[in-house]
KOLZAGU-588759 format. One record per residue (C-alpha): residue in three letters; x, y, z. Coordinates in steps of 0.5 Angstrom, whole numbers, plus 500, padded with zeros to 3 digits. Layout:
N
<pt res="ala" px="X" py="Y" pz="Z"/>
...
//
This chain:
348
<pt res="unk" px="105" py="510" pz="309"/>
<pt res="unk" px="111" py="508" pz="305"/>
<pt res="unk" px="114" py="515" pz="307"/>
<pt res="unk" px="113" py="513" pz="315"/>
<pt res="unk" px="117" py="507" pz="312"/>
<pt res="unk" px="122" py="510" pz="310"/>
<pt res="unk" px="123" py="515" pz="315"/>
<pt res="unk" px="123" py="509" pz="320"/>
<pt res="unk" px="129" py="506" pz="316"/>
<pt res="unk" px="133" py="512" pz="316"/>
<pt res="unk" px="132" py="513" pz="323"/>
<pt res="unk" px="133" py="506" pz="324"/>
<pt res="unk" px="140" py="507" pz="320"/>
<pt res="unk" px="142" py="513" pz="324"/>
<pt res="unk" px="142" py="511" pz="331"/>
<pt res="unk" px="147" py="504" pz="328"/>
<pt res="unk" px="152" py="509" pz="326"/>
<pt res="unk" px="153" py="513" pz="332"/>
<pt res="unk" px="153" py="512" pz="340"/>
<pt res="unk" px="147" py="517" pz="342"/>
<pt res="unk" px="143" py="523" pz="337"/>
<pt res="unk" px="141" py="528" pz="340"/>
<pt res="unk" px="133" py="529" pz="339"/>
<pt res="unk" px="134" py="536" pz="335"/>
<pt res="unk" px="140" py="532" pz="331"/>
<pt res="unk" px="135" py="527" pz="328"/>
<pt res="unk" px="129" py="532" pz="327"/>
<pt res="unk" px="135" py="536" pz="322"/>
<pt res="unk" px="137" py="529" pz="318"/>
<pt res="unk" px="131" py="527" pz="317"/>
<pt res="unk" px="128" py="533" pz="315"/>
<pt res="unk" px="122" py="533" pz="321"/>
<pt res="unk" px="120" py="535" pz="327"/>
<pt res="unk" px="123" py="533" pz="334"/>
<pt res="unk" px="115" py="532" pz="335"/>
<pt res="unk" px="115" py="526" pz="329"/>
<pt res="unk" px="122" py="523" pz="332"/>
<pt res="unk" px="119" py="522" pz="338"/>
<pt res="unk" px="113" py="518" pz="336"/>
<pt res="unk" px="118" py="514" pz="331"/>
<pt res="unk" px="122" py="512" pz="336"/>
<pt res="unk" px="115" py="510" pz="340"/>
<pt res="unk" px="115" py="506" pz="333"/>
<pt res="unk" px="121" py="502" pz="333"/>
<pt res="unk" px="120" py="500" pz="341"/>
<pt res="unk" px="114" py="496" pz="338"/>
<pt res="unk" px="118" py="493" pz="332"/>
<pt res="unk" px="122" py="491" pz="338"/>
<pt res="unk" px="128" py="495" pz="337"/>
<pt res="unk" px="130" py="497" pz="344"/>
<pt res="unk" px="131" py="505" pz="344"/>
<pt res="unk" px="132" py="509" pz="350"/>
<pt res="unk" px="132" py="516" pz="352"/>
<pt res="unk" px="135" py="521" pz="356"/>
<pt res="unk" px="131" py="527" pz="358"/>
<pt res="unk" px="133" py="534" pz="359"/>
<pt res="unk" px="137" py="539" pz="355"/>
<pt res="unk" px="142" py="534" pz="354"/>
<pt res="unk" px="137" py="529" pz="353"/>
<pt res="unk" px="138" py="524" pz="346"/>
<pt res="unk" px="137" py="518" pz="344"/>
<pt res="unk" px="140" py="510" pz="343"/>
<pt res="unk" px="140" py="504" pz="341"/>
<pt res="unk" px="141" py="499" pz="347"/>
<pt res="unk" px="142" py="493" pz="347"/>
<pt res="unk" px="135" py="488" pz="346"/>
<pt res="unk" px="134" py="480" pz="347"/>
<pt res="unk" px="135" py="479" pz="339"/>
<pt res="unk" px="140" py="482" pz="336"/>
<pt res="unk" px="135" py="486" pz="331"/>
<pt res="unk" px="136" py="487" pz="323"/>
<pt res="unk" px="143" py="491" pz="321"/>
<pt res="unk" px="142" py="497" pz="315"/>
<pt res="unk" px="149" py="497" pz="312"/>
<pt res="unk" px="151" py="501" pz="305"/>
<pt res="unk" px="154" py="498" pz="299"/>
<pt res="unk" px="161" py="499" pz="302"/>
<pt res="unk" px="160" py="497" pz="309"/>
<pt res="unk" px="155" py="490" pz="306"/>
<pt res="unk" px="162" py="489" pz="301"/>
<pt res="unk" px="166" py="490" pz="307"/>
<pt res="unk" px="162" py="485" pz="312"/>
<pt res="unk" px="161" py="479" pz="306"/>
<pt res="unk" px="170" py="479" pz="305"/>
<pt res="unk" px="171" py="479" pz="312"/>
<pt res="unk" px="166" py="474" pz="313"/>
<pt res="unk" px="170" py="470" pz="307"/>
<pt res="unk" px="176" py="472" pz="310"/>
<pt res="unk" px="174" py="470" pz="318"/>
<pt res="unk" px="173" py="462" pz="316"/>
<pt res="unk" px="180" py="460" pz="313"/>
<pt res="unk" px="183" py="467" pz="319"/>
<pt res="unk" px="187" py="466" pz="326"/>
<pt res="unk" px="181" py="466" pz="329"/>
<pt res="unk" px="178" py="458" pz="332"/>
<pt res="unk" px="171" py="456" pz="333"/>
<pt res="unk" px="169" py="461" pz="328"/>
<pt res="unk" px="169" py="459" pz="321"/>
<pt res="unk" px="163" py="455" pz="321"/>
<pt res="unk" px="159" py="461" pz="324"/>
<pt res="unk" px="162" py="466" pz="319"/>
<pt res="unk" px="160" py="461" pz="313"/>
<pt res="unk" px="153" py="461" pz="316"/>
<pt res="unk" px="152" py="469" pz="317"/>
<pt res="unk" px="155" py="470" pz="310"/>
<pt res="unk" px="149" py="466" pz="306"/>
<pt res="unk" px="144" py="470" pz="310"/>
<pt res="unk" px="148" py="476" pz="307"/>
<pt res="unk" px="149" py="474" pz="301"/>
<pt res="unk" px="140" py="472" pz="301"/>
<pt res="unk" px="139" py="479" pz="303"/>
<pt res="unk" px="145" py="482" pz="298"/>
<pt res="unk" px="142" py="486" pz="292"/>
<pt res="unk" px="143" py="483" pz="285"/>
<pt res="unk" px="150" py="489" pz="283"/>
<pt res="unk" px="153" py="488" pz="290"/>
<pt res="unk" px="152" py="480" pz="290"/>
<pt res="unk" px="156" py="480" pz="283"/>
<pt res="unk" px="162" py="485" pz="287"/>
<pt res="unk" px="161" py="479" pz="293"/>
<pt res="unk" px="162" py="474" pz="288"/>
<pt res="unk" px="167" py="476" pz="284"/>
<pt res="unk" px="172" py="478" pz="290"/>
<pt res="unk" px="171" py="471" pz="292"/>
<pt res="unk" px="171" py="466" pz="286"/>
<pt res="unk" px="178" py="470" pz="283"/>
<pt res="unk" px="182" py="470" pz="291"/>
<pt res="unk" px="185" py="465" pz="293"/>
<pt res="unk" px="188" py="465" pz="301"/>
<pt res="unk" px="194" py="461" pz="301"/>
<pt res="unk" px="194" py="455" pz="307"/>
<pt res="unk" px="195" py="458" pz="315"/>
<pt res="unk" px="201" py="455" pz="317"/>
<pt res="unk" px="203" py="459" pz="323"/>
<pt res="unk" px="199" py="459" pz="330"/>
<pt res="unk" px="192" py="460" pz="331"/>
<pt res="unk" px="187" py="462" pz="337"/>
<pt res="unk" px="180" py="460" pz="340"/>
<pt res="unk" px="175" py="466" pz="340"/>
<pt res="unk" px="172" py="465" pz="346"/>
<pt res="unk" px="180" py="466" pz="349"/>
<pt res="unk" px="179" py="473" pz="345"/>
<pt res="unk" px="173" py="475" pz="347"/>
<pt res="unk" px="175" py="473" pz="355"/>
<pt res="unk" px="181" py="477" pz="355"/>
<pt res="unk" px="177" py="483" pz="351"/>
<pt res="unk" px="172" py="483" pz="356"/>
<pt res="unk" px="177" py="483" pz="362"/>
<pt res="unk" px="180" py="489" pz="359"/>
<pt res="unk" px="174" py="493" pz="358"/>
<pt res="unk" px="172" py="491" pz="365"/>
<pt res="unk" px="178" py="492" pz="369"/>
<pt res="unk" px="178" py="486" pz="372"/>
<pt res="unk" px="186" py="482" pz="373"/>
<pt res="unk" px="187" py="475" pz="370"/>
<pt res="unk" px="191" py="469" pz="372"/>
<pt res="unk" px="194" py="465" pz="367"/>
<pt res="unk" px="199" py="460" pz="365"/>
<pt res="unk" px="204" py="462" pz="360"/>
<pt res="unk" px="210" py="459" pz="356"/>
<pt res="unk" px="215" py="463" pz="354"/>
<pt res="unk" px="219" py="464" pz="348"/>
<pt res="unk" px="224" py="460" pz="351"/>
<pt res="unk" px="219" py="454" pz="353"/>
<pt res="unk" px="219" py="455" pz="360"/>
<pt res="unk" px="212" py="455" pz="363"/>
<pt res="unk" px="210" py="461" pz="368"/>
<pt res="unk" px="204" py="463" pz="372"/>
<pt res="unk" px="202" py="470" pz="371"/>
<pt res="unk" px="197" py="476" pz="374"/>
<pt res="unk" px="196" py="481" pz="369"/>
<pt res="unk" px="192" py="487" pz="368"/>
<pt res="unk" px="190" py="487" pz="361"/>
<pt res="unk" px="190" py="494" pz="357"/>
<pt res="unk" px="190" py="492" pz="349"/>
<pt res="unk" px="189" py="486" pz="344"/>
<pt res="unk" px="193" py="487" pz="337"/>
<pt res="unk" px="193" py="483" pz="332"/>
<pt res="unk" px="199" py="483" pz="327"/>
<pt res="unk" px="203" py="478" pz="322"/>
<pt res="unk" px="198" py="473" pz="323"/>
<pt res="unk" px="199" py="473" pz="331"/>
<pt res="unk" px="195" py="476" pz="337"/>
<pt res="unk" px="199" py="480" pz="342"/>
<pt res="unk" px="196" py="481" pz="349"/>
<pt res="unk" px="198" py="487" pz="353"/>
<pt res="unk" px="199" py="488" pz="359"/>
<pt res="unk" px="201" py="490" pz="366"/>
<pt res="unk" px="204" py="484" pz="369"/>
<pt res="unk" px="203" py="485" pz="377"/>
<pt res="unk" px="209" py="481" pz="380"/>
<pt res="unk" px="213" py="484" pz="376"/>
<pt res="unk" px="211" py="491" pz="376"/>
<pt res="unk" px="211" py="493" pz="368"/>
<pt res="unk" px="209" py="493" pz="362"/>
<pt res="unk" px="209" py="485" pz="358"/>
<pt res="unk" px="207" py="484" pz="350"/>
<pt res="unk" px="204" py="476" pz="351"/>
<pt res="unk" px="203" py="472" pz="345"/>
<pt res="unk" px="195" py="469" pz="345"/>
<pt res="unk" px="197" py="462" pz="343"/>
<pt res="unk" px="201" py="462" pz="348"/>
<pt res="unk" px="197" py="462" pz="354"/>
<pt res="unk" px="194" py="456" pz="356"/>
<pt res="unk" px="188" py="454" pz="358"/>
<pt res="unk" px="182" py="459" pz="360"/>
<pt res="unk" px="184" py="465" pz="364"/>
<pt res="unk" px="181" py="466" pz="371"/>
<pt res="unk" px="178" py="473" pz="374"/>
<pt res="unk" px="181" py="476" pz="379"/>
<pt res="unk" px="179" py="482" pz="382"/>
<pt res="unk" px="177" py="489" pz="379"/>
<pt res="unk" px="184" py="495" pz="377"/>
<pt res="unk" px="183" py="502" pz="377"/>
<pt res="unk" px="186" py="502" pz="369"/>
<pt res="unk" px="192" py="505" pz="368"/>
<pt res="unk" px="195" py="510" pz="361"/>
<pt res="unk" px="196" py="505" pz="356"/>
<pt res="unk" px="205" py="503" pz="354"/>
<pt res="unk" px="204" py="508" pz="349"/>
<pt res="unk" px="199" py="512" pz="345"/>
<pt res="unk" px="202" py="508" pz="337"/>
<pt res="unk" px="199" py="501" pz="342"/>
<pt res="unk" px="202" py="497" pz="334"/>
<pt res="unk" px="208" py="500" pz="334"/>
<pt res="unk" px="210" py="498" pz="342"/>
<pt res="unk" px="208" py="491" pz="341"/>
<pt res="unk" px="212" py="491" pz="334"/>
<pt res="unk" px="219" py="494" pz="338"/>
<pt res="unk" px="217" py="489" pz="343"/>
<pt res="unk" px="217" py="483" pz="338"/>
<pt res="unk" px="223" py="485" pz="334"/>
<pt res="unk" px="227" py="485" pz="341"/>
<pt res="unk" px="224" py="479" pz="343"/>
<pt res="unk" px="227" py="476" pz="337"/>
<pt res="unk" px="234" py="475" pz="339"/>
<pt res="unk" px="239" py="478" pz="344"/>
<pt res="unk" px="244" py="481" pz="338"/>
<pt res="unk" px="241" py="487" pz="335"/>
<pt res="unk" px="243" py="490" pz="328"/>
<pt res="unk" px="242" py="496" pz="325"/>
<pt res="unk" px="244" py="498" pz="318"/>
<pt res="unk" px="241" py="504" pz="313"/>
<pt res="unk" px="237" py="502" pz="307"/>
<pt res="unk" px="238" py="506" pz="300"/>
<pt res="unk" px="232" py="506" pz="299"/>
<pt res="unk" px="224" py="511" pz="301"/>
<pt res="unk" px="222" py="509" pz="308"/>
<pt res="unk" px="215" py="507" pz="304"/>
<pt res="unk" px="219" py="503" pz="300"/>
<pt res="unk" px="222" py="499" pz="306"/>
<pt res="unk" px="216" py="499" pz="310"/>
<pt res="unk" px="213" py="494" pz="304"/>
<pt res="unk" px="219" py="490" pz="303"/>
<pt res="unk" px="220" py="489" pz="311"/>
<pt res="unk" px="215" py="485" pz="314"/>
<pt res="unk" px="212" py="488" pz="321"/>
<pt res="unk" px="215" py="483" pz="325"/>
<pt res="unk" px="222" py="483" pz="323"/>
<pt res="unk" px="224" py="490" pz="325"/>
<pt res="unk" px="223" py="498" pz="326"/>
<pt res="unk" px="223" py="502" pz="321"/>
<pt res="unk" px="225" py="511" pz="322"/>
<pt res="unk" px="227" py="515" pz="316"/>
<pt res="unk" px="234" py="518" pz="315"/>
<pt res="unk" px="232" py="522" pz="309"/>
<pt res="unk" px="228" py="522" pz="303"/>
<pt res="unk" px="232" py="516" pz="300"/>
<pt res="unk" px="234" py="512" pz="306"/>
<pt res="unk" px="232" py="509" pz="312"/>
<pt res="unk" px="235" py="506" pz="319"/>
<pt res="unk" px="233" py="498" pz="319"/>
<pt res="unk" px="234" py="496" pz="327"/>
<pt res="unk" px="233" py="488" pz="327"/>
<pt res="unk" px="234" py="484" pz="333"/>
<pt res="unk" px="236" py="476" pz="332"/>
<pt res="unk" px="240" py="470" pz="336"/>
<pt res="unk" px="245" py="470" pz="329"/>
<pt res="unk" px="248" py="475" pz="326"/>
<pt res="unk" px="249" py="472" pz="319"/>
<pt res="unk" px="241" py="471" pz="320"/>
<pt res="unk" px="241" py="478" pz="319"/>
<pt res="unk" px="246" py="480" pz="314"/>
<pt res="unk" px="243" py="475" pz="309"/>
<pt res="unk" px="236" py="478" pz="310"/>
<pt res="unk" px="239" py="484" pz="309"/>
<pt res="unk" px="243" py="482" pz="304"/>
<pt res="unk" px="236" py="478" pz="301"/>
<pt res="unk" px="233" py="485" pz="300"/>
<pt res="unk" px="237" py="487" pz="294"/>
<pt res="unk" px="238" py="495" pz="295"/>
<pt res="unk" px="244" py="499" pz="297"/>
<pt res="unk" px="244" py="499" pz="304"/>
<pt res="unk" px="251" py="501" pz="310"/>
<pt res="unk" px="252" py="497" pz="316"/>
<pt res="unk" px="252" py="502" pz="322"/>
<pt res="unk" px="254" py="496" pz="328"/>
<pt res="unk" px="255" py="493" pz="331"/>
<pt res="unk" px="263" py="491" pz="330"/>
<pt res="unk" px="261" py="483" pz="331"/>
<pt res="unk" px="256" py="485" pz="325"/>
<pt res="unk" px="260" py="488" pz="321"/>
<pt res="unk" px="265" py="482" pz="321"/>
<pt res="unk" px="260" py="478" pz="320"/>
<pt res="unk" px="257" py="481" pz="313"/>
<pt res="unk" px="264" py="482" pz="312"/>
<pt res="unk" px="265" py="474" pz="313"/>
<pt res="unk" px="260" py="472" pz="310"/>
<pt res="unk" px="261" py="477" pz="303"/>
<pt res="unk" px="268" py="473" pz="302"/>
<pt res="unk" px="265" py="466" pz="303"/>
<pt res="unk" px="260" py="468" pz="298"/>
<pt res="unk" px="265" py="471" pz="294"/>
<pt res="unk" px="269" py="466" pz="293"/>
<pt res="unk" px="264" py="461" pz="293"/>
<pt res="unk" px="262" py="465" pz="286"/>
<pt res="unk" px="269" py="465" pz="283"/>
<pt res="unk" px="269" py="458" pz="284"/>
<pt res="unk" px="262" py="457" pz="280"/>
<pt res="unk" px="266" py="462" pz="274"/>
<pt res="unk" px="272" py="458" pz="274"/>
<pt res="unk" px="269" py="452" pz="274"/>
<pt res="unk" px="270" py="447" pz="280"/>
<pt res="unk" px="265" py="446" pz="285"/>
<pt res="unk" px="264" py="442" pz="291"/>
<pt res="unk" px="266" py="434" pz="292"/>
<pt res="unk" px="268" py="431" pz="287"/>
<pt res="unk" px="268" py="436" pz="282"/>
<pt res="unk" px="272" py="441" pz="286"/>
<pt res="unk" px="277" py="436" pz="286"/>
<pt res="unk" px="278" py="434" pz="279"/>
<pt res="unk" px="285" py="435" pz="275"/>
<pt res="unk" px="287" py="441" pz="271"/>
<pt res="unk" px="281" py="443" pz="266"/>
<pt res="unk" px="281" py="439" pz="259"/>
<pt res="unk" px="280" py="444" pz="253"/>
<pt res="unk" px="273" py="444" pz="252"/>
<pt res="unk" px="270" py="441" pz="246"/>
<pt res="unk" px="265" py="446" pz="241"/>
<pt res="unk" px="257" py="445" pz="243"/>
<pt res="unk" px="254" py="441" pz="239"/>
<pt res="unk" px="248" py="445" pz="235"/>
<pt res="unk" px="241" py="443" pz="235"/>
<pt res="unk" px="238" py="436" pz="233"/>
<pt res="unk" px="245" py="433" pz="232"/>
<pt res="unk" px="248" py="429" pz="237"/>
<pt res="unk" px="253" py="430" pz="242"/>
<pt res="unk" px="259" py="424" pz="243"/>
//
């Protein structure tokens, strides 16, 4: 019995990890005959889990979808994985699913054995999330607009632009992608005939179903790195390109996602393209960066990284000469300065 048990368990386990299983597939992993998966499977129908079949040659088997969501079989790995996400998912971007996130964790947490419950325990009273102050978005928004694009079915919405302006839109959605703490809806925009990248928190209200699209290729195949050029685009009309003396790998951990793409020049620098509504914003993030980097254009960038280098320098040459701004900058001629008193005596 505790053998026939154990092979349940296993079989149960298989079929979560991949869509469909071959009859003969599953006898090999479970070391049977395809005779016993038939009647292991009949045994987990009366469990309750909702198997089907398919006959013929290319018969197999799944696990559909029941009335109750049925017990999962996780490894370590996957248990970790679904205890952080949950701890994470309850202070995310995401609205309306911190309470339920924080419920489904303590069942977990009852169910986890002792070595996992230290692992889950230390990642979570030694990681401390800082405060979320960017935008966050309802799930039920989410789930409306994955579900919409799995279906094939157009939604009209309203729409604030980067600008302020409020439009009407009919899109057909293909992708949601999730980047720097923001959700990003791409899709095709019908009226305007071409491709649109729309920021989540931005629609607003709920979504209303149109009619059913026959699905298009996707924008690109790297659906990620289409949204971030996109993005970075949106952010300003002046774009700026430089080359940064520092690895490609380097770079992509000191540039955030958002702020602009990244290409390799060689093996110690690459090419920095950024987009903003100032130059100066963007020469004195390059600056910030605190590596060697060429200004490559265009001309109104260089004038003003070139600008903004003399203002710095002599800012700093009147630091070291001693002057300073208001009325310290308008004082007389410099008095000889007296020697520092020493510690513990007292200066006049």
């Amino acid at each position: 019995m505790r053998d026939t048990s154990g092979r349940l368990l296993r079989l149960l386990s298989l079929l979560q990890m991949r869509r469909e299983w071959g009859g003969g597939e599953l006898a090999d992993r479970l070391d049977v005959t395809v005779r016993t998966v038939r009647r292991d499977v009949d045994k987990l129908r009366e469990l309750g889990y909702p198997v089907d079949a398919t006959r013929g040659v290319a018969g197999g088997y799944r696990l559909g979808a029941g009335a109750e969501l049925p017990p999962l079989l996780l490894d370590d790995e996957e248990a970790v994985a679904v205890a952080v996400g949950l701890r994470t998912a309850t202070s995310g971007a995401v609205e309306g699913i911190e309470e339920s996130s924080l419920r489904a964790l303590a069942k977990l947490e009852q169910v986890l054995p002792r070595h996992l419950r230290r692992r889950v325990s230390a990642l979570q009273t030694y990681t401390v999330a800082l405060p979320r102050s960017g935008p966050t978005v309802d799930h039920e928004l989410l789930s409306a607009l994955a579900a919409a694009a799995r279906d094939s079915e157009r939604l009209r919405f309203a729409y604030s632009t980067y600008e302020g302006d409020s439009t009407r839109r009919l899109v057909e959605p293909c992708r949601l992608v999730h980047a720097s703490g923001r959700w990003y809806l791409v899709a095709w925009d019908v009226e305007r005939d071409d491709w649109r990248t729309f920021r989540v928190d931005r629609i607003d209200g709920t979504p209303m179903r149109d009619r059913r699209f026959p699905p298009r290729e996707p924008p690109a195949e790297d659906i990620a790195a289409y949204v971030q050029d996109n993005v970075v685009r949106a952010r300003g009309r002046k774009e700026a390109r430089v080359v940064l003396r520092i690895p490609l790998a380097e770079a992509r951990q000191r540039v955030p996602q958002l702020v602009g793409s990244l290409s390799e020049v060689d093996e110690r620098s690459c090419l920095l393209t950024m987009s903003a509504d100032w130059f100066g914003d963007l020469a004195i993030y390059v600056a910030s960066m605190r590596c060697e980097f060429d200004v490559l254009g265009p001309p109104e960038f260089t004038a003003e990284v070139e600008r903004l280098a003399g203002a710095f320098g002599a800012a700093a040459q009147r630091a070291r000469d001693g002057g300073g701004s208001g009325s310290a900058g308008r004082r007389g001629p410099k008095r000889s300065r007296r020697p520092t008193a020493a510690a513990g005596e007292s200066s006049p």
